[in-house]
N, C-alpha and C positions, 0 to 999 in steps of 0.2 A: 504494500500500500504506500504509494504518496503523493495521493494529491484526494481528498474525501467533501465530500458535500453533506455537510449533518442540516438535513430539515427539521423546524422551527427550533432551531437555532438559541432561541432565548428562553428555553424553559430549562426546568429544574435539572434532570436527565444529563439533556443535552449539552447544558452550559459544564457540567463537570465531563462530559465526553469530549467536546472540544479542548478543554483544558489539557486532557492527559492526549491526546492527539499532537497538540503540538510540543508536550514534553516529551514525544517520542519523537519528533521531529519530522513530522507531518506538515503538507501545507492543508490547509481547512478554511472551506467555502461553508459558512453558518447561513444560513437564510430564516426568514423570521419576515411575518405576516406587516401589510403595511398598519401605522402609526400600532405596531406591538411596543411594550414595554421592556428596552432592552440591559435595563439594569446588570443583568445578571455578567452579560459581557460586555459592559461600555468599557470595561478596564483591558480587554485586548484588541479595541477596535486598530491599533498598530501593529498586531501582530495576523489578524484572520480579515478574508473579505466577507464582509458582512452585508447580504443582498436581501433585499426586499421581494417577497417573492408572494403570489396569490395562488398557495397549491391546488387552488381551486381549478385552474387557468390551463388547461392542457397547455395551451405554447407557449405561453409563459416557462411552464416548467422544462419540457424541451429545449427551448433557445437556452437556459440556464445550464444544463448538463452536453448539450452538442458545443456550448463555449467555454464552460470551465477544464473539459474532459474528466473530468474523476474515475479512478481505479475504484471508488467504493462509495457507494451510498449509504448513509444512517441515515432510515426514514424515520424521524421520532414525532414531527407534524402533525397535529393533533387535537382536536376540539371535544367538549362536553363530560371530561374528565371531573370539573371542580360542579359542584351544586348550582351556581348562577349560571353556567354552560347551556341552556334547558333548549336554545332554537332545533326544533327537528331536522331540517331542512339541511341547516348548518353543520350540525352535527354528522348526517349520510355524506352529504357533498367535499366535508373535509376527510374525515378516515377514510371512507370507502374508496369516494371519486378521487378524493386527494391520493390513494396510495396506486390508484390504476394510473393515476398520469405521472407518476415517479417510475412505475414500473417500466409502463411501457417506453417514457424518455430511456432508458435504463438498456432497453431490448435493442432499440434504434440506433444508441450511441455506444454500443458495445460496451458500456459496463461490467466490470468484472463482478461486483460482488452488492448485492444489497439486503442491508438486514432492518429488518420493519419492527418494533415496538408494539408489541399487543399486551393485553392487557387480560389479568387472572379473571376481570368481569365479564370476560367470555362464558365461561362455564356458570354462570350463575350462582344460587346458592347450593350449595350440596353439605351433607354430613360427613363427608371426608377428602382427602387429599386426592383430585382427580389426577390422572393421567392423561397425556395428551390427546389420546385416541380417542377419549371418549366424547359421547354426544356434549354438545353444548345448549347451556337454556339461561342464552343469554335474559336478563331482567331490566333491562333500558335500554334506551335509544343508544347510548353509547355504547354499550358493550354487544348492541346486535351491530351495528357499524360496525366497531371493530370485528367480532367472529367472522363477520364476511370479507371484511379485505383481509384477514389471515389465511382465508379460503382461498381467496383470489391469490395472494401470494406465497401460498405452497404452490397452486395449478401455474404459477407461469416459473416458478423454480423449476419444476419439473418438466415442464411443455417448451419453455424458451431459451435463448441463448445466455441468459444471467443465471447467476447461483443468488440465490434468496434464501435467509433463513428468519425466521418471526421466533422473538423471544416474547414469551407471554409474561409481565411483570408483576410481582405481587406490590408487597409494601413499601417502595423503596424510600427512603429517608437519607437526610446527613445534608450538608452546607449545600447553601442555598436553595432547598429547597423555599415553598412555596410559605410562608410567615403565618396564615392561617390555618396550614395541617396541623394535627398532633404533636409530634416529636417535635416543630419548631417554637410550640405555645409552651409545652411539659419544659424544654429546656431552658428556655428564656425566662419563663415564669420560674425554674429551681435555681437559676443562678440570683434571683431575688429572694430567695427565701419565700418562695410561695405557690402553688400549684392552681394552674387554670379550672375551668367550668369541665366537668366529666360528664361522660355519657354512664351508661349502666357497666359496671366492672369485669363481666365475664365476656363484653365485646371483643373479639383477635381479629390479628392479622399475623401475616409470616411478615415480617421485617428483613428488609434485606438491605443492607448500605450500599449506599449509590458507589462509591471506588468498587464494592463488587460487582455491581450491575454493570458498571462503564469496564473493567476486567472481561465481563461476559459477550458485553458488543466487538469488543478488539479479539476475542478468541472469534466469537461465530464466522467474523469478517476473515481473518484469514483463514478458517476452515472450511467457508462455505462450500466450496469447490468440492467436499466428500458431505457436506451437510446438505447440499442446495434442493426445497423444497422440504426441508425439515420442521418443526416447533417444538422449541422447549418452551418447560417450566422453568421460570427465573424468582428461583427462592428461595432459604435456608431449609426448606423442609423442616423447620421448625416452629411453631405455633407460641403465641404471645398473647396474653389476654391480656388487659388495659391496665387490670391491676397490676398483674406482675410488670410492669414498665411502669408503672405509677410509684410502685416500691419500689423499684431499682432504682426510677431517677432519686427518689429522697433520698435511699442510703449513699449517692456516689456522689450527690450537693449538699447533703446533710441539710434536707428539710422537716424544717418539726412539724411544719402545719401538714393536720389531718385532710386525706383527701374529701370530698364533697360530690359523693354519685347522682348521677340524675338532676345537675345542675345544668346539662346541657340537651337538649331533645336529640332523641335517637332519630340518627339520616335513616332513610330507605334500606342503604347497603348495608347495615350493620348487622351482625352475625358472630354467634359463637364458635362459629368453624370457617376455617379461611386460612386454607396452609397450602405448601405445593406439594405435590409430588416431582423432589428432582433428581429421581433415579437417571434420567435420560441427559439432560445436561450433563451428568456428573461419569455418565459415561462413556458417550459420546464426543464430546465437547472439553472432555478433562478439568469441567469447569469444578470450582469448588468455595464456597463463600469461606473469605479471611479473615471476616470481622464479629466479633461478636457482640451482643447487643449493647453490653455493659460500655465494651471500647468504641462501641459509635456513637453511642452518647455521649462519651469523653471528650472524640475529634470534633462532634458538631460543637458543643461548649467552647471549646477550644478555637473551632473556628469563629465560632458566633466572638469572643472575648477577642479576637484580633484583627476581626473586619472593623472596616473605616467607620466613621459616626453616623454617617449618612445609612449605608449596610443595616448597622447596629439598630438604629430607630425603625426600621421596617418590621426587625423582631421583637422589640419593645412590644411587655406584656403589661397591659393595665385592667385592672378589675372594673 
């Protein structure tokens, strides 16, 4: 790989993908949706080309990869993830349409390799850790979106001249994420000596730290070629219930205050089961998560304690 196009450019994901992209010494084309908020990477607009792109836009996206050439696409472009996300319309026309017209740019300009961002809310709710093969029953607009361009980008890994492989992601967390998720509220709130608004305490997720996640994209990318047309699970295969990460953060900030359940209303997706199965990753792919939940709470603290002030106030937790 050297020379990679990561779409939408400025989210969570992707801004720590680009990051380690060019600490491997990568040139990187970031693209990011017009007047997007590009906080995440204004601090290497001197180091990457940062393009305005409407992956909505068949030639839009064409012209964008027949001129930059890229050995590798990161499709991480993406709408209706957060709760305010809700336009139907918008949500189909970015995942699904948005991922057919990366693809097909992809098939036309001879791309080597592209790996697409799906999402565990494919498989809907289930009582255990599914595996890839199984049916999926998606439960929103966004996660029928996405199960279908994961459809669509196994059939042209398989059928086209690209190798494509779909990582499905469970919880990922750690620096720079999104300031209104969990882990960014639980941690900013314990380095005050004080713990945010809770939902019910037996609510899980698999938590997986974003350096593993973005680990997992640089593996599938250069093994697409024996992967292409594949899907994993991207998870620790480990299961976290709200408490237990509500207690960890106390004991590793040392907070006295009692937690407060049921201070915050249960979203739609919330569930006591929601782990992966990543037998297949981890066999396949040799992938293997390096962090563990206690030490990602440490490096997000750590980063949050040494980003800039302006950074710093976005995660500013106030009761």
């Amino acid at each position: 790989m050297k020379r990679a196009i990561v779409t939408g450019g400025a989210g969570f994901v992707a801004a720590n993908l680009v990051r380690r992209l060019l600490r491997d010494g990568h040139e990187v084309v970031a693209t990011v949706r017009p007047q997007s908020d590009t906080w995440r990477i204004d601090g290497l607009r001197d180091d990457i080309d940062c393009v305005e792109l409407d992956i909505e836009d068949s030639a839009q996206v064409a012209d964008l990869v027949g001129r930059e050439k890229p050995d590798t696409i990161f499709h991480l472009a993406a709408h209706g993830a957060y709760s305010w996300q809700r336009e139907r319309r918008r949500i189909f026309e970015t995942n699904l349409g948005g991922t057919m017209n990366v693809l097909e740019a992809a098939v036309a300009h001879n791309v080597n390799a592209v790996v697409v961002a799906g999402s565990s809310s494919e498989y809907g709710f289930k009582d255990h850790s599914p595996a890839e093969a199984e049916a999926l029953e998606p439960n929103s607009d966004y996660a029928t979106a996405k199960a279908a361009a994961t459809l669509l980008a196994g059939y042209i890994g398989r059928s086209e001249s690209v190798d494509v492989v779909t990582l499905r992601l469970y919880s990922a967390y750690g620096p720079w994420e999104e300031p209104d998720r969990l882990v960014p509220k639980l941690v900013s709130s314990a380095l005050a000596g004080r713990l945010p608004p809770l939902v019910e305490p037996d609510t899980a997720r698999d938590f997986v730290f974003v350096a593993d996640v973005v680990e997992a994209f640089i593996t599938a990318a250069e093994k697409a070629e024996a992967a292409t047309g594949r899907i994993y699970n991207l998870g620790t295969g480990r299961q976290t219930t709200l408490r237990e990460i509500v207690e960890t953060a106390r004991r590793l900030f040392r907070v006295d205050e009692e937690p407060l359940w049921n201070t915050m209303p249960q979203r739609s997706w919330d569930t006591t089961i929601w782990v992966a199965d990543s037998a297949r990753i981890r066999a396949e792919l040799g992938w293997e998560p390096r962090t563990s939940l206690e030490q990602g709470l440490v490096a997000t603290a750590e980063w949050l304690k040494a980003a800039g002030a302006a950074i710093r106030e976005k995660y500013t937790f106030r009761h």
